[in-house]
N, CA, C and O of each residue as an XYZ file, in Angstrom:
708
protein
N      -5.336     21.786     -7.383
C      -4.857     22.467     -6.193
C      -6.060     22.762     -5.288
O      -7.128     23.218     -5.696
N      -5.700     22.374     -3.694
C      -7.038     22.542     -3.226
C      -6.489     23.185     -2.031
O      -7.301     23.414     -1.134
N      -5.692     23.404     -1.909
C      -4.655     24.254     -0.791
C      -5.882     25.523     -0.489
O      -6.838     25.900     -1.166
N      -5.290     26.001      0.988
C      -6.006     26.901      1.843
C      -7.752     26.720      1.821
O      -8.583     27.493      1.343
N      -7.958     25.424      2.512
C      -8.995     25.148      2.717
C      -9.367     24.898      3.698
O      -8.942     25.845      4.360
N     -10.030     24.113      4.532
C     -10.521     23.674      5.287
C     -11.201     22.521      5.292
O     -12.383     22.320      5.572
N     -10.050     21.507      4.838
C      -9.896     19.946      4.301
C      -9.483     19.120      5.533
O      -8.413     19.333      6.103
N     -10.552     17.958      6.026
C      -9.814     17.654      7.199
C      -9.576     16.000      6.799
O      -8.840     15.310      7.504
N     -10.245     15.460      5.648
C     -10.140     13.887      5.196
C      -9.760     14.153      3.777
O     -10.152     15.125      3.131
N      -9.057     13.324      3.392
C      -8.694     13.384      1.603
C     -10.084     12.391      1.180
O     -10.416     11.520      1.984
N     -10.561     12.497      0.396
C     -11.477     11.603     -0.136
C     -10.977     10.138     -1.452
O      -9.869     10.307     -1.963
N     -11.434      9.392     -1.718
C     -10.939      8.554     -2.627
C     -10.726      9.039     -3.828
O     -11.622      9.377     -4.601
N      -9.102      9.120     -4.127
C      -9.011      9.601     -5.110
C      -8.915      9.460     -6.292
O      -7.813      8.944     -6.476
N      -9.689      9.692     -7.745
C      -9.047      8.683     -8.796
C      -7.898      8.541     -9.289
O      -7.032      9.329     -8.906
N      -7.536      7.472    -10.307
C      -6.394      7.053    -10.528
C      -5.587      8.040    -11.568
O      -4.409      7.804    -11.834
N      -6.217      9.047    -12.085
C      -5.464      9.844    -13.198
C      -5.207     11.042    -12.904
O      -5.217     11.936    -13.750
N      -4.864     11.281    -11.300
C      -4.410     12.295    -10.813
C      -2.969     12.130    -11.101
O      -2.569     11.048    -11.531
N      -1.934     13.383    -10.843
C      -0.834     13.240    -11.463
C      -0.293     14.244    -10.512
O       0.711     13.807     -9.950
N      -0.654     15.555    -10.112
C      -0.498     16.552     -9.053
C      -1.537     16.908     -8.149
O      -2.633     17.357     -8.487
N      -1.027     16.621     -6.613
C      -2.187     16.687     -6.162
C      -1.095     17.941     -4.501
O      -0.057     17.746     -3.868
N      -1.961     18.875     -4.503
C      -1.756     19.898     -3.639
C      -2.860     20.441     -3.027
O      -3.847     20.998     -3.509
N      -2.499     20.155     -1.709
C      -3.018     20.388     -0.439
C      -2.710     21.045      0.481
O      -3.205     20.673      1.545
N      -1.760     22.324      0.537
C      -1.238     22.316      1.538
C      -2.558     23.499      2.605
O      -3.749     23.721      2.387
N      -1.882     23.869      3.418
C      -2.415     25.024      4.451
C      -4.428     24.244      4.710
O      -5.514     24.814      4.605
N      -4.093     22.891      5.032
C      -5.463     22.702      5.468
C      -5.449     22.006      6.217
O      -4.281     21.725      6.486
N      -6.637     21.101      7.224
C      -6.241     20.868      8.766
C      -6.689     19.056      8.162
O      -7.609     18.502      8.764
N      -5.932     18.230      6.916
C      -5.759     17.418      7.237
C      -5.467     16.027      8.155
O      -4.268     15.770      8.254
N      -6.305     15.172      8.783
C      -5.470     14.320      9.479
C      -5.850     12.927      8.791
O      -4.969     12.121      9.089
N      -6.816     12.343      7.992
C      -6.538     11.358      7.430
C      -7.440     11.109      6.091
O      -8.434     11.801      5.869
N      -6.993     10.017      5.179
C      -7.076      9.819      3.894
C      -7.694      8.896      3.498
O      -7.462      7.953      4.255
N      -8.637      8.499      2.416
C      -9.558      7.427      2.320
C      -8.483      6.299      1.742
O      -7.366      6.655      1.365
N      -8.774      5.344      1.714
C      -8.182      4.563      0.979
C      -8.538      4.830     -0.734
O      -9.634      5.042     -1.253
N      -7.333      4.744     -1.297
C      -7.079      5.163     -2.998
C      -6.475      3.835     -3.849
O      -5.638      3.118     -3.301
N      -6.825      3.619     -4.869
C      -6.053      2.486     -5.496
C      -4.812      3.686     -5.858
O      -4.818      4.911     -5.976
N      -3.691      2.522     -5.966
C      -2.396      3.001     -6.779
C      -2.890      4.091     -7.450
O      -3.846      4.024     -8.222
N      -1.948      5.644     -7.048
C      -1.665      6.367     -7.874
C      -0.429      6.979     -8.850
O       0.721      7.058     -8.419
N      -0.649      7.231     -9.661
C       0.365      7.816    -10.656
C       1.211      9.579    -10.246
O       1.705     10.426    -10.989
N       1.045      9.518     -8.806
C       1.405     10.898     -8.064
C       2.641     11.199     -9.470
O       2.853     10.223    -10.190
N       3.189     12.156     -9.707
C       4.778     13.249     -9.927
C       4.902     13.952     -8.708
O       5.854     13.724     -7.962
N       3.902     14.908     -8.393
C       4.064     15.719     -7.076
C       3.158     15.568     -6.068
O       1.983     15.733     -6.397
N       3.372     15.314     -4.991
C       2.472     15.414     -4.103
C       3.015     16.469     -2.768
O       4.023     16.270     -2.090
N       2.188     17.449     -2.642
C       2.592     18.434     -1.242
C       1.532     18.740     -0.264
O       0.535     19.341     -0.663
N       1.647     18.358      1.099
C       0.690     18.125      1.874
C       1.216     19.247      3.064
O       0.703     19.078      4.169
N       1.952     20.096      2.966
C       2.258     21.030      3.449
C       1.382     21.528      4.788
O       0.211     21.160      4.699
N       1.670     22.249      5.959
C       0.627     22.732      6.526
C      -0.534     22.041      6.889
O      -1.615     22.577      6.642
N      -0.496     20.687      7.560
C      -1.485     20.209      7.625
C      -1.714     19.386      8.961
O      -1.663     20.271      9.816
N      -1.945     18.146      9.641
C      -1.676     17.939     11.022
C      -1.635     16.358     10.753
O      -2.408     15.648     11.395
N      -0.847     15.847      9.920
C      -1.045     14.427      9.416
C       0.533     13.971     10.289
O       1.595     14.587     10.382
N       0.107     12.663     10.819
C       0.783     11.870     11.738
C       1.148     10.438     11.196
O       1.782      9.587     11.820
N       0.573     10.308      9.769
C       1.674      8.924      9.132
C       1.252      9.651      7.725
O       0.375     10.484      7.495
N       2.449      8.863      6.660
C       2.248      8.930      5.143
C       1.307      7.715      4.879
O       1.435      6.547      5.245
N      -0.089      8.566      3.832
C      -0.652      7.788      3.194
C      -0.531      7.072      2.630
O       0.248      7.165      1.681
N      -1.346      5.750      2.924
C      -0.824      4.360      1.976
C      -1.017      5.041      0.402
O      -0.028      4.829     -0.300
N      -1.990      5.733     -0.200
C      -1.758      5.928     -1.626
C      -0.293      6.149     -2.126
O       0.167      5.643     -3.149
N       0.503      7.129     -1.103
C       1.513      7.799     -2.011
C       2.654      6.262     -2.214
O       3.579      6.490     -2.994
N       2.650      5.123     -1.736
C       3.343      4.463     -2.063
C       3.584      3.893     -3.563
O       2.738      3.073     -3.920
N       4.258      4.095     -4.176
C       4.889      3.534     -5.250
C       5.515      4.756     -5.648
O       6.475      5.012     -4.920
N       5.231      5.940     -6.905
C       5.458      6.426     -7.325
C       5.686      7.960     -7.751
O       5.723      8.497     -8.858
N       5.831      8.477     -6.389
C       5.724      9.914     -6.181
C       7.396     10.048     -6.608
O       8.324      9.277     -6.364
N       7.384     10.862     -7.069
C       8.292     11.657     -7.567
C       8.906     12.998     -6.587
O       9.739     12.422     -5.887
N       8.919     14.030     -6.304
C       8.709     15.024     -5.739
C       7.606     14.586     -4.087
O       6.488     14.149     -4.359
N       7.905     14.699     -2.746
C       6.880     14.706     -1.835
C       7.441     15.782     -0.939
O       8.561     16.260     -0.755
N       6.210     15.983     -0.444
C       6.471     17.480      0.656
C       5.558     17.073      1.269
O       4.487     16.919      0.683
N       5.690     16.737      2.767
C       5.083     16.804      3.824
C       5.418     17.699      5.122
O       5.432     17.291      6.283
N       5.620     18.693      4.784
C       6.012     20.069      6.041
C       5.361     20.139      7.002
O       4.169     19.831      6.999
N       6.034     20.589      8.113
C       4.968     21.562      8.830
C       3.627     20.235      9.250
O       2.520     20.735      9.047
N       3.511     18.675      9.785
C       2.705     18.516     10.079
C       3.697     17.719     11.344
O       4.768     18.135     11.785
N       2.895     16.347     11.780
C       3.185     15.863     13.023
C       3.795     14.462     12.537
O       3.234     13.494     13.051
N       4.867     14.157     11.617
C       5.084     13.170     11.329
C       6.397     12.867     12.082
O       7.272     13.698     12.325
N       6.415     11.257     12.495
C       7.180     10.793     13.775
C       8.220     10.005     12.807
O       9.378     10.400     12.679
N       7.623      8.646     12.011
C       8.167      8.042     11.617
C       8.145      8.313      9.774
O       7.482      9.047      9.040
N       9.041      7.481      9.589
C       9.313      7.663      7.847
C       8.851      5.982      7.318
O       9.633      5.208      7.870
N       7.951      5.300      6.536
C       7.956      4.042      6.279
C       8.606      3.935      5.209
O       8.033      4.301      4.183
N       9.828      3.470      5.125
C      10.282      3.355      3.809
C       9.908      2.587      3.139
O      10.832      2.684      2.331
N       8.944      1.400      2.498
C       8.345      1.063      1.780
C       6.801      1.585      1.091
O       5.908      1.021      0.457
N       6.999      2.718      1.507
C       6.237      3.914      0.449
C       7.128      4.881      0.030
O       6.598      5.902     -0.409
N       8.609      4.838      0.046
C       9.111      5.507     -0.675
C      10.337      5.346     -1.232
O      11.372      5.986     -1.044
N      10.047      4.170     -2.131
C      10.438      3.321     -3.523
C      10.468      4.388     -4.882
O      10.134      5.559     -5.068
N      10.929      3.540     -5.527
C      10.709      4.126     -6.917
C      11.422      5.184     -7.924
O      12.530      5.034     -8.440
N      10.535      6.297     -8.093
C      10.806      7.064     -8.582
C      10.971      8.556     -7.783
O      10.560      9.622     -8.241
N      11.686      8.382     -6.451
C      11.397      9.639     -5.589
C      12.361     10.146     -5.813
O      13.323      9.412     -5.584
N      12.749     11.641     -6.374
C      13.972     12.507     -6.305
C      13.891     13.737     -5.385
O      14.894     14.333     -4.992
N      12.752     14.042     -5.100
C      12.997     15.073     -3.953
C      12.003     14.540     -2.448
O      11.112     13.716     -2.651
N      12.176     14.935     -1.351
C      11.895     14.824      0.014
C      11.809     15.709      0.937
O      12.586     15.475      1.863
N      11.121     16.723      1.080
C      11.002     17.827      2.052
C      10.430     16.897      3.275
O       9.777     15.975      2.785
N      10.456     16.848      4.445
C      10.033     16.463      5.785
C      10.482     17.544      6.651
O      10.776     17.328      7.827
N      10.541     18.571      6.178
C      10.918     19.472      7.683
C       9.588     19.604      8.399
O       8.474     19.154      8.133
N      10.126     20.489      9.561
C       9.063     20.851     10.338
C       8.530     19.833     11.249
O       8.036     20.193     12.317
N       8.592     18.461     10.890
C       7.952     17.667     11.551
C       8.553     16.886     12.631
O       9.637     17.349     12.986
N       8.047     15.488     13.471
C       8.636     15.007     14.962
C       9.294     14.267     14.892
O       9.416     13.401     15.759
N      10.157     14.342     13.543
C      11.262     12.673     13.149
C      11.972     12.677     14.311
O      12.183     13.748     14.878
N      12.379     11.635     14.760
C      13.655     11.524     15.487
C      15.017     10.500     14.915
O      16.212     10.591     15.195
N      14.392      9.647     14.134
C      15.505      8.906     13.401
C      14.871      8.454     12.237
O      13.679      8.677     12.023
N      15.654      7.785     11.412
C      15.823      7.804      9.998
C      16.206      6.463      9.743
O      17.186      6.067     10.374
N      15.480      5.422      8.710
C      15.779      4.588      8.256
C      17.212      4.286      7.119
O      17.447      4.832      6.041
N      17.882      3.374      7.742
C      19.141      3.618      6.847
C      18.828      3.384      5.803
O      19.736      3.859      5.120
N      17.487      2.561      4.587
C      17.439      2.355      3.576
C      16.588      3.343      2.914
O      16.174      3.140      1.773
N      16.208      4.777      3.801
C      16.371      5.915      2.862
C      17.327      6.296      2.263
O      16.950      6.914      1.267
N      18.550      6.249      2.354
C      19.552      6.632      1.883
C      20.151      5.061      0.605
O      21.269      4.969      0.099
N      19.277      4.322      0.464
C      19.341      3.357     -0.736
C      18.918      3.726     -1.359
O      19.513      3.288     -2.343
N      17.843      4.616     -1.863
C      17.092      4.925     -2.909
C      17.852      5.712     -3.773
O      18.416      6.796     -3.621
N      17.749      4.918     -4.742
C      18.841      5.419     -5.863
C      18.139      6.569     -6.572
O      18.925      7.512     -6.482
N      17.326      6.864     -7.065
C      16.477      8.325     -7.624
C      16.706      9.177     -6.637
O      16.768     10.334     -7.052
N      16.884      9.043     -5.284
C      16.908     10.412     -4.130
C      17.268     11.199     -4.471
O      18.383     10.681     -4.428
N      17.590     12.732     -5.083
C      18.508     13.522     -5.277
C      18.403     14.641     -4.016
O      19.402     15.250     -3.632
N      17.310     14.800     -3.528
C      17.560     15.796     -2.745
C      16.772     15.651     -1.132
O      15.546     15.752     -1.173
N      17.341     15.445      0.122
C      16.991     15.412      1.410
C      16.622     16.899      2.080
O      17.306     17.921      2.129
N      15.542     16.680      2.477
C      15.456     18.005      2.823
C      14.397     17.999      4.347
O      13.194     18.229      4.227
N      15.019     17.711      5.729
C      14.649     17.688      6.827
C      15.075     18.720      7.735
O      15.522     18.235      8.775
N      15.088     19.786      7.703
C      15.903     20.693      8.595
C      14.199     20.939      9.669
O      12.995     20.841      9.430
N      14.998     21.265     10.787
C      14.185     21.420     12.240
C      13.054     20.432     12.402
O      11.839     20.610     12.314
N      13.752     19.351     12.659
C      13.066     18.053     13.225
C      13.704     17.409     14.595
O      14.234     18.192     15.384
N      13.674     16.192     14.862
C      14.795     16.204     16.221
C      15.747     14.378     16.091
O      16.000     13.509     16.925
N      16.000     14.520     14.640
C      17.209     14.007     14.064
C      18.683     13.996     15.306
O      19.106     15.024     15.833
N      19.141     12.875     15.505
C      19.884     12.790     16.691
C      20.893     11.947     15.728
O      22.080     12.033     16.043
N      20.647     11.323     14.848
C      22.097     10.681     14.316
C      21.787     10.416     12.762
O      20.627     10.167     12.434
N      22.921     10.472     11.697
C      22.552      9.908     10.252
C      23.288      8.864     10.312
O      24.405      8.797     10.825
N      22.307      7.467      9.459
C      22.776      6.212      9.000
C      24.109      6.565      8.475
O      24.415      7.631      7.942
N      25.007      5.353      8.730
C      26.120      5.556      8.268
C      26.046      5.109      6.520
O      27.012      5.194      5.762
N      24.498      4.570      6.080
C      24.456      4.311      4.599
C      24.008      5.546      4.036
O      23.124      5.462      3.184
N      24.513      6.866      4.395
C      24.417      8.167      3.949
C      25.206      8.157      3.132
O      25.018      8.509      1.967
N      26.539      7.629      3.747
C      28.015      7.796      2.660
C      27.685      7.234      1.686
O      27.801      8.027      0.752
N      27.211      5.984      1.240
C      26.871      5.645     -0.406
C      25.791      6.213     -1.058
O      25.480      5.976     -2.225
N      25.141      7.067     -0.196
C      23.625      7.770     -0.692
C      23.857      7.975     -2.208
O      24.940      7.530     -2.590
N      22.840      8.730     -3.455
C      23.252      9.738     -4.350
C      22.521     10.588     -4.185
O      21.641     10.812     -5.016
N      22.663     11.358     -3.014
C      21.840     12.590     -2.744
C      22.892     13.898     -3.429
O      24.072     13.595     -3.603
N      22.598     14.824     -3.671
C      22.670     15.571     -4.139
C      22.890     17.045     -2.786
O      23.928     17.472     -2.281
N      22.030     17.299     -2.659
C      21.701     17.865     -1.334
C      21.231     17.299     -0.318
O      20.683     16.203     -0.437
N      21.361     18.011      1.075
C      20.748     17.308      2.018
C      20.918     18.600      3.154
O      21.925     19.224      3.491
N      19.541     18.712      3.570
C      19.487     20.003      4.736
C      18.834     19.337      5.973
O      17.695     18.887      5.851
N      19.570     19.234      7.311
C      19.696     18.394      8.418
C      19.435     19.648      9.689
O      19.094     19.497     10.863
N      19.678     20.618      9.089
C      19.286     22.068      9.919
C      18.436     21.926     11.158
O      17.262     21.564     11.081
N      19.083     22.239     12.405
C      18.162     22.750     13.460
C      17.410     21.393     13.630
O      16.194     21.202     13.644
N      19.113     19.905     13.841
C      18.420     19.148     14.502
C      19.776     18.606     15.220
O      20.882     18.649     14.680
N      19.518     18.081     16.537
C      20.427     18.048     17.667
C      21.403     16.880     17.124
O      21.596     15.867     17.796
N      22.067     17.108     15.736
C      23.151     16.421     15.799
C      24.604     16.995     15.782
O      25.099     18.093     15.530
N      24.967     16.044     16.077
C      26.995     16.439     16.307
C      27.797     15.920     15.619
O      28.966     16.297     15.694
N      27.423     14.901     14.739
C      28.334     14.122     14.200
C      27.408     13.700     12.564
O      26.203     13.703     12.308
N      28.570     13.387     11.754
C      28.086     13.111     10.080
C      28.739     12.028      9.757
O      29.797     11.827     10.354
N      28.344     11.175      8.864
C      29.125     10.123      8.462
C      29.943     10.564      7.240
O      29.575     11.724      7.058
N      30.648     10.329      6.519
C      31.267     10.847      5.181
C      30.432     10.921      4.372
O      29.621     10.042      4.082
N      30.563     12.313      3.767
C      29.096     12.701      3.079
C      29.775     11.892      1.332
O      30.891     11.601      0.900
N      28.315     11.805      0.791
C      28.754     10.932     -0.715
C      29.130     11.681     -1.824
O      28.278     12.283     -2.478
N      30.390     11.715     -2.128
C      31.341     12.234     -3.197
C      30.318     13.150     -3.967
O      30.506     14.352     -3.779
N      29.410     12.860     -4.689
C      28.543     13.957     -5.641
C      27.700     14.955     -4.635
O      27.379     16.039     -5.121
N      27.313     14.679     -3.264
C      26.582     15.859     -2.615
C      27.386     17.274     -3.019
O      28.493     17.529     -2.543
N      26.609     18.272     -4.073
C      26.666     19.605     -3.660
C      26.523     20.779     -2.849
O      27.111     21.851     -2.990
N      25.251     20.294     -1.548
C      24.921     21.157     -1.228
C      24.936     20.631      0.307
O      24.277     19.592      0.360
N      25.446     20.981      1.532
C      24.826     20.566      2.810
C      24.707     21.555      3.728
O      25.583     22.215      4.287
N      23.176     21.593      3.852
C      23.112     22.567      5.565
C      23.151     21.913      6.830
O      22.924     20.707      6.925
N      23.425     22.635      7.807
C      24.013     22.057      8.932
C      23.758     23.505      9.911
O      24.492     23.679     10.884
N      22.890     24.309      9.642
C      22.931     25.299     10.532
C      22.185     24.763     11.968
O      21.579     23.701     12.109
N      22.365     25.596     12.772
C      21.903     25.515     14.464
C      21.884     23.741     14.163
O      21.031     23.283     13.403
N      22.719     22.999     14.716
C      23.295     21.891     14.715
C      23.969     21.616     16.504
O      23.364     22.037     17.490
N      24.990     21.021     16.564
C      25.583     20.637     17.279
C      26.697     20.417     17.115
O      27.279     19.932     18.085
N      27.433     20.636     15.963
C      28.537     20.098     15.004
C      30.058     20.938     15.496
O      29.812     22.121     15.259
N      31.490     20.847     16.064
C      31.980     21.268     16.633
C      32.981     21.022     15.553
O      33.609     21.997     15.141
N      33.241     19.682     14.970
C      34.494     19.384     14.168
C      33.095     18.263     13.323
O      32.214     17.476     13.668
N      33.911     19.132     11.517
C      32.660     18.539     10.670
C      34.022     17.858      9.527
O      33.753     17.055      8.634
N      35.534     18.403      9.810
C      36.744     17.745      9.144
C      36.537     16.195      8.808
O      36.827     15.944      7.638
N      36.226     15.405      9.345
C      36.637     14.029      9.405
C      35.238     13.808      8.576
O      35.412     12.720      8.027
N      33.950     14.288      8.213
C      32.901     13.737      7.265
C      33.234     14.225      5.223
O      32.630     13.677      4.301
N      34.103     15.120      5.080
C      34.640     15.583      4.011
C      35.757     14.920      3.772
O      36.808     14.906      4.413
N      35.165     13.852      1.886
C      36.415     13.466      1.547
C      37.415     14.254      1.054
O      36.995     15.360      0.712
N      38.373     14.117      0.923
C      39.270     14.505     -0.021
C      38.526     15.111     -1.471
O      38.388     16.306     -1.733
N      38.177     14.183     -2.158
C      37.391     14.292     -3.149
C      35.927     14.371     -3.096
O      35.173     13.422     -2.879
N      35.534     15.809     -3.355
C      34.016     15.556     -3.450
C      33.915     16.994     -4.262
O      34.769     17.760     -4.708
N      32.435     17.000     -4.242
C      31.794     18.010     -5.188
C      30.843     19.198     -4.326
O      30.060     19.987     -4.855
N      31.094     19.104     -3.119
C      30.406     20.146     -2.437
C      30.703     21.477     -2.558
O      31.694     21.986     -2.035
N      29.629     22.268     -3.441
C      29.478     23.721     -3.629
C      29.526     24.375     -2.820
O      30.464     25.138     -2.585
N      28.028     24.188     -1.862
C      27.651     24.904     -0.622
C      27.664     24.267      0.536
O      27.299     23.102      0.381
N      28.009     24.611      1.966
C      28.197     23.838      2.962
C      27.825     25.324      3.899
O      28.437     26.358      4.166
N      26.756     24.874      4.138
C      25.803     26.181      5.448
C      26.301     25.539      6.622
O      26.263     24.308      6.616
N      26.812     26.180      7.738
C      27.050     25.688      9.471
C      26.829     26.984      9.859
O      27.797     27.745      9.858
N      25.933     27.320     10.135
C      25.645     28.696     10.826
C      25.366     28.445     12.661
O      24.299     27.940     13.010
N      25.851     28.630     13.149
C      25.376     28.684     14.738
C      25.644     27.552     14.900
O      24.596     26.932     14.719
N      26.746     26.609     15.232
C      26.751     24.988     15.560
C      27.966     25.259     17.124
O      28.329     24.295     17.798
């Protein structure tokens, strides 16, 4: 853990890292790393404007909050990824073959400026998914096992027609839409 520093380059990192935490430091870019064996990686708090080529293959868990990220490359995030924090940051759209990744269990982008979800949401196996406090109005049919969806400060007027019949949703947040 190297969080609350005053880290502005990641250095080359070796290969038998496994958790690597960074957050609350004024990151903006990363040395080149051979393949790592990431589980968690959280880069939280920082001012980074693309995902590092290291984290491609095998992160498990990623958190990139709170920095200046525009785009998502989905061929760094293969594999073994079950969770995805991206809030905070300058997304504006979303690759529909995030929502292929079969390990995904949990989406987690609230207050970004998200304007529409792939309609390959509906076959997702996300689990959760928090879309919060981004200028959309409309959902595609959310996927039968999602438990959990936020949707607060939204745009959302009529959310009837994205709920099947059958599904498993616990919690469903629409606060202020």
């Amino acid at each position: 853990d190297a969080s609350h520093n005053h880290i502005k380059e990641v250095p080359r990192l070796p290969s038998t890292i496994t958790h690597l935490l960074l957050q609350s430091n004024e990151i903006t870019t990363f040395t080149e790393s051979d393949k790592l064996n990431l589980h968690e990686l959280s880069l939280w708090k920082n001012k980074i404007e693309e995902i590092p080529k290291f984290v491609y293959g095998n992160v498990e868990e990623f958190q990139l909050c709170h920095n200046k990220l525009k785009l998502i490359p989905i061929e760094c995030l293969r594999n073994n990824l079950t969770k995805l924090n991206l809030c905070c940051n300058e997304i504006s759209s979303l690759p529909p073959e995030l929502f292929q990744i079969k390990s995904l269990r949990e989406l987690i982008l609230f207050h970004n400026q998200i304007t529409e979800i792939p309609s390959t949401f509906t076959q997702s196996y996300l689990e959760v998914l928090d879309v919060s406090e981004n200028p959309l109005s409309n959902l595609p049919i959310i996927p039968t096992q999602l438990t959990a969806l936020k949707i607060n400060f939204c745009n959302f007027t009529d959310i009837e027609h994205c709920l099947p019949k059958f599904n498993s949703l616990i919690k469903l947040h629409a606060i202020s839409n």
